[in-house]
C-alpha positions in Angstrom: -43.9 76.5 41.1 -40.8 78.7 40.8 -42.2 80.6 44.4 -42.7 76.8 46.1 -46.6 77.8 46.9 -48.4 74.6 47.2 -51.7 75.2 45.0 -53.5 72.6 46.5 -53.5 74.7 49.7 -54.5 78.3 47.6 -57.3 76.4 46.4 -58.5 75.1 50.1 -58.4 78.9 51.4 -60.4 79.5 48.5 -62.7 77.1 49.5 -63.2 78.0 52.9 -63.1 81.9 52.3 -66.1 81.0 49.8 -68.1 79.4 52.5 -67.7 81.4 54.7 -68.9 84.3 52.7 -72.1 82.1 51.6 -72.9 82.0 55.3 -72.2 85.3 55.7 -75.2 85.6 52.7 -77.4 84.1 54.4 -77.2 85.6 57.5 -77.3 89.1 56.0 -80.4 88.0 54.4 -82.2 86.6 57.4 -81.3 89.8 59.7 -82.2 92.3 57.0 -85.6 89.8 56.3 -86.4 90.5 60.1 -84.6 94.1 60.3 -87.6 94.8 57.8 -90.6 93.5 59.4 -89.7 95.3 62.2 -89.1 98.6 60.5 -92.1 98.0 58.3 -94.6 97.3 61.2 -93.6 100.0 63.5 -93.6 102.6 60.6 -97.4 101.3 59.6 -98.5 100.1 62.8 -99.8 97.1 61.9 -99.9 97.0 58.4 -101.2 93.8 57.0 -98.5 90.4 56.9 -98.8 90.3 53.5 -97.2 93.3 53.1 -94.7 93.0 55.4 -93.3 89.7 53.9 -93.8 91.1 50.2 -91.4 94.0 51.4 -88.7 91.3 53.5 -88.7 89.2 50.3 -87.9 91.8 48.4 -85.1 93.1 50.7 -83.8 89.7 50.7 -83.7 89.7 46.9 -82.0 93.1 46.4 -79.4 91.8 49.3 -79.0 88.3 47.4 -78.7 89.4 44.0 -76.1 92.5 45.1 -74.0 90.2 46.7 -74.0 87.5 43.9 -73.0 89.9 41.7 -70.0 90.9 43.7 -69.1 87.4 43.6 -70.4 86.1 40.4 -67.6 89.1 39.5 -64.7 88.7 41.9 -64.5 84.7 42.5 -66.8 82.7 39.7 -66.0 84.4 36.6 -62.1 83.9 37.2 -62.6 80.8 38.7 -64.4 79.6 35.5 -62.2 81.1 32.9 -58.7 79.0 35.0 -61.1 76.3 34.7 -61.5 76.7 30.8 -57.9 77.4 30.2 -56.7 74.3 32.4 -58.5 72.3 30.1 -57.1 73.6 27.0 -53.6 72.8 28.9 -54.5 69.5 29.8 -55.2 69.1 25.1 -51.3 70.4 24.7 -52.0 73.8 24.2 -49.4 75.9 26.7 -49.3 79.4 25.1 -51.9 79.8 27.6 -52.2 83.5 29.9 -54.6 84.8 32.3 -54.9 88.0 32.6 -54.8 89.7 36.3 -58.0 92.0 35.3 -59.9 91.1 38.2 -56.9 91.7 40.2 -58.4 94.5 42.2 -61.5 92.5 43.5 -61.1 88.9 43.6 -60.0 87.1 46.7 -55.6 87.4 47.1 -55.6 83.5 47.2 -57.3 83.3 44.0 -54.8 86.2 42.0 -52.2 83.9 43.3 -53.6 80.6 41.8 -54.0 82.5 38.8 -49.9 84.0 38.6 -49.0 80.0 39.7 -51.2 78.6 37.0 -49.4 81.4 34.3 -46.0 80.7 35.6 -47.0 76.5 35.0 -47.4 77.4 31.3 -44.5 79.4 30.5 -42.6 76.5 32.2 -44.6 73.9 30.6 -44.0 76.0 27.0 -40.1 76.3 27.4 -40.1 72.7 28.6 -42.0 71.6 25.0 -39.6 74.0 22.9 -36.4 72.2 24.6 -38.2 68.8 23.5 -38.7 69.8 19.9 -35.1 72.1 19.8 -33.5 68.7 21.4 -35.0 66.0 19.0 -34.2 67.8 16.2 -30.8 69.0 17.1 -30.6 64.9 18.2 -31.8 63.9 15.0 -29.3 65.8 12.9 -26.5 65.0 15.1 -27.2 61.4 14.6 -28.7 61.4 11.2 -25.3 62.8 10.2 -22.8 60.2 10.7 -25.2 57.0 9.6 -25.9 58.9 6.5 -21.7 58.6 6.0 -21.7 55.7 7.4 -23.8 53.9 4.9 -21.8 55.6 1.9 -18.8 54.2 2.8 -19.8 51.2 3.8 -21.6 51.0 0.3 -18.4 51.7 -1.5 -16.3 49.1 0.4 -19.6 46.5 -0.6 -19.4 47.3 -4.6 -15.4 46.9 -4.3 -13.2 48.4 -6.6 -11.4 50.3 -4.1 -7.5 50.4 -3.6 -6.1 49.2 -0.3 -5.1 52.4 0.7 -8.6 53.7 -0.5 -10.2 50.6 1.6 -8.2 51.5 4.7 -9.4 55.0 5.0 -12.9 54.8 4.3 -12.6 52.0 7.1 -11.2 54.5 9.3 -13.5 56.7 8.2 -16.6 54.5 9.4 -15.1 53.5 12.6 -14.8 57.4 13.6 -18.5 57.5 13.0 -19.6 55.1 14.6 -16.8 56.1 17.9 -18.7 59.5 17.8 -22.4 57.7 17.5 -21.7 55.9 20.8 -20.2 59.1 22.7 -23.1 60.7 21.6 -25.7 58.4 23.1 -23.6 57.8 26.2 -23.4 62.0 26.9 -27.2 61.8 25.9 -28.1 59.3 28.1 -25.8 60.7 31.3 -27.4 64.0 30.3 -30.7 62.8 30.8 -30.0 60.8 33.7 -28.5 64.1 35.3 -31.6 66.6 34.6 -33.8 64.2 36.3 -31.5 63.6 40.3 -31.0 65.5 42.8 -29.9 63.3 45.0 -26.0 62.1 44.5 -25.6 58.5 45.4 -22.5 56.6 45.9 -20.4 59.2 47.7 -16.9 58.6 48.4 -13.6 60.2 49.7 -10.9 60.0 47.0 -7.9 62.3 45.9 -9.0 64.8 43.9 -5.5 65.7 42.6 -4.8 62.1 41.2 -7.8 61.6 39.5 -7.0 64.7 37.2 -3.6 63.3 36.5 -5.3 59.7 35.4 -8.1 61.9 33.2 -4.6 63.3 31.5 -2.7 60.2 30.9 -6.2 58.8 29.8 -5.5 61.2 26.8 -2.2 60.6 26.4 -1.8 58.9 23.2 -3.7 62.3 21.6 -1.3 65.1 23.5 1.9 62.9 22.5 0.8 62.6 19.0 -0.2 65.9 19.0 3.8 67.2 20.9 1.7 68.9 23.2 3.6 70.3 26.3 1.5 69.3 29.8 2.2 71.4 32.5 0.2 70.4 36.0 0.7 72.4 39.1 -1.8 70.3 41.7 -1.7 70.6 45.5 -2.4 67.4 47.3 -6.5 68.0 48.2 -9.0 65.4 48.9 -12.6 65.4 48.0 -15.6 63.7 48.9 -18.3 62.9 45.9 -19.3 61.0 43.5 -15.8 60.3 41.7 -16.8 58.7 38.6 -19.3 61.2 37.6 -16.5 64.5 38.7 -14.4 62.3 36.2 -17.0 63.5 33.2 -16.0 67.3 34.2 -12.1 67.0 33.6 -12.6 64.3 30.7 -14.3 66.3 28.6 -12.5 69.6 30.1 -9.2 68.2 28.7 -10.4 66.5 25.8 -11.4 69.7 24.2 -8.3 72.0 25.3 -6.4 68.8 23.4 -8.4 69.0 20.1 -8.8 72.6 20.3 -4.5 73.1 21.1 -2.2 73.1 17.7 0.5 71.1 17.9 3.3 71.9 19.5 1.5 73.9 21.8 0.7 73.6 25.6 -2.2 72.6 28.4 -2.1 74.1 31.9 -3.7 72.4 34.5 -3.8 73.9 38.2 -5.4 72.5 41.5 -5.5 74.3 44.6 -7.3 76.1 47.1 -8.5 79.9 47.5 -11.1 81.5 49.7 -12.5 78.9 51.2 -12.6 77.0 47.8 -11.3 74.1 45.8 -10.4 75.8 42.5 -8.9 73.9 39.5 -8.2 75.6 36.1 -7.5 74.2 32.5 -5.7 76.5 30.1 -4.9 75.8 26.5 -3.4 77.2 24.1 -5.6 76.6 21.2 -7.6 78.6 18.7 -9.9 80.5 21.7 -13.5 81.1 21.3 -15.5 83.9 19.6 -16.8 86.3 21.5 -20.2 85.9 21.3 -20.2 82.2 21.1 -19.0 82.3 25.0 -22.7 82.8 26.3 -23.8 79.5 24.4 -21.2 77.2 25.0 -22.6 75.3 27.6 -25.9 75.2 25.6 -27.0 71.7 24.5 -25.5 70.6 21.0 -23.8 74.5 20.7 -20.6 73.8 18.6 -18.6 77.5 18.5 -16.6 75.6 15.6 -19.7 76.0 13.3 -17.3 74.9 10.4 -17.4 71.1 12.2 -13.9 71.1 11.3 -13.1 69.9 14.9 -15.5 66.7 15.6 -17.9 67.2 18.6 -21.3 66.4 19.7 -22.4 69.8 21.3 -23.0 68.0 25.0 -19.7 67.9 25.9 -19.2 71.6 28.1 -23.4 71.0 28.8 -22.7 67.6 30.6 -19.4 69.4 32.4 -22.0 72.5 33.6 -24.8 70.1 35.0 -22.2 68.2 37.5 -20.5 71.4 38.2 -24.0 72.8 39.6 -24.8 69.4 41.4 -21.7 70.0 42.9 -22.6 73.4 44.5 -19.6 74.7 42.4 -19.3 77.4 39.7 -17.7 77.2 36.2 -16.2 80.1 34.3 -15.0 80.5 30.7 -12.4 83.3 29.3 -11.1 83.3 26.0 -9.3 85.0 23.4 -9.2 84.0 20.0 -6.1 82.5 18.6 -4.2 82.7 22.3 -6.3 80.0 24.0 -8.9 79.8 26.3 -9.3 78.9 30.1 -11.6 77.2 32.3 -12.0 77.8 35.9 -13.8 75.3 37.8 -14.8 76.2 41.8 -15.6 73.7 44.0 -17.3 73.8 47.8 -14.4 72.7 50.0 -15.5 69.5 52.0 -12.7 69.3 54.0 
């Protein structure tokens, strides 16, 4: 639960509070049971046993029934309807809400079992629409490029083709199936990153030279491309996991190198401010729409919805989750056809 209430323990106060007030039943029923054979015997002076215990029984019953209204009203009824909607739960169905109308009367333990229980569905239902948004957006991702795959592969089979014709449908497959395995790879970190908390495998490295290796990493693209690379870092050491900080300025420079023209120029900066580490990566590329900035750290969100760039969507999502496992912050400003820049804040481990 989102409030860290442990329900297990609501339900034991529950528990407890509803014995309690059973005892307290019974006890109200044996003291009004005698309270009226007094009261009956000292107004009648000495009326007959059979009366008096006709007259406690029914005291007793008026008591009983009064009281098991109350809670028939305040703790079963609820109780049973969170019992009848934690079944239909349990058979997949999560649009699922209790309403707080007994709010007013039922025991503050059990009004918060009931807001934990709601707050489990919603998360339950945005959990199952991510599933069904993330295989189909999966699916087409991957359906895409086999479906081109096996055309051109098809073509090459029957023959027919000129050598020139031959050498670029080749090409042609082996960027498919170099975007297939990037895919499952950010797929698979992807997943492997919702589900830790923990980060194993700590070391202390130099922060500053591993951006310059992710850089000449890309350099055959930037030289082909006769894109200027400007990098202003101060010497800064860090203490992480290196190989997975690595996925943040990998995929951070990749893009501002598709997304730069060529001819035109990357920025790269390291230092520190405020107590921070910050590092920022300007380009000077097409920039982003405006009101594809809130979605582009969205799973599979391309801002290029033309596809005229190639990109699996999990890129900026992949650089986001490892920021936040970082305790850092990432930010995003942009202006189309001047570039874009992304500013990455670190905790300073110093």
């Amino acid at each position: 639960m989102k409030n860290g209430k442990n329900p297990f323990s609501v339900v034991n106060r529950i528990g407890m509070k509803l014995t309690i007030l059973f005892a307290i039943i019974i006890l109200v029923s044996e003291i009004l049971t005698f309270t009226a054979t007094i009261v009956i015997g000292f107004l009648t002076g000495g009326t007959s046993n059979t009366v008096q215990v006709v007259v406690s029984v029914a005291a007793s019953f008026l008591v009983g029934s009064t009281l098991a209204f109350v809670i028939s009203n305040t703790v079963l009824k609820p109780l049973s309807e969170l019992v009848k909607a934690t079944r239909k739960v349990t058979n997949g169905d999560f649009n699922i809400h209790l309403e707080m109308k007994y709010s007013r009367l039922s025991l503050k333990e059990l009004r918060e079992l009931i807001h934990d229980f709601n707050e489990m569905t919603e998360e339950l239902r945005n959990t199952e629409l991510f599933r069904k948004d993330f295989i189909s957006n999966f699916s087409h991702e991957f359906k895409t490029p086999l479906v081109s795959i096996r055309g051109f592969a098809r073509q090459l089979y029957e023959g027919g083709l000129t050598p020139e014709q031959q050498k670029e449908f080749s090409k042609i497959i082996l960027d498919e199936t170099e975007y297939l395995s990037v895919l499952s790879q950010n797929t698979l970190l992807m997943t492997n990153l919702e589900n830790k908390d923990i980060i194993t495998e700590k070391t202390d490295f130099s922060l500053d030279e591993q951006l310059r290796n992710c850089m000449i990493r890309l350099e055959p693209q930037w030289l082909a491309k006769n894109i200027d690379i400007d990098m202003e870092l101060d010497e800064i050491r860090y203490y992480w996991n290196a190989s997975m900080l690595a996925h943040v300025w990998n995929n951070l420079f990749d893009n501002a190198v598709k997304f730069t023209p060529e001819g035109g120029s990357i920025r790269v900066t390291l230092g520190r401010k405020d107590g921070l580490i910050v590092a920022t990566v300007t380009d000077s590329g097409c920039g982003i729409p405006e009101e594809a900035i809130p979605h582009i750290f969205e799973k599979f969100y391309q801002a290029d919805t033309s596809h005229a760039t190639k990109g699996n969507g999990l890129g900026l999502s992949l650089v986001k989750k490892i920021v936040e496992l970082c305790e850092g912050d990432i930010y995003v400003s942009s202006e189309v056809g001047k570039g874009t820049t992304f500013t990455i804040e670190l905790r300073d481990r110093k």
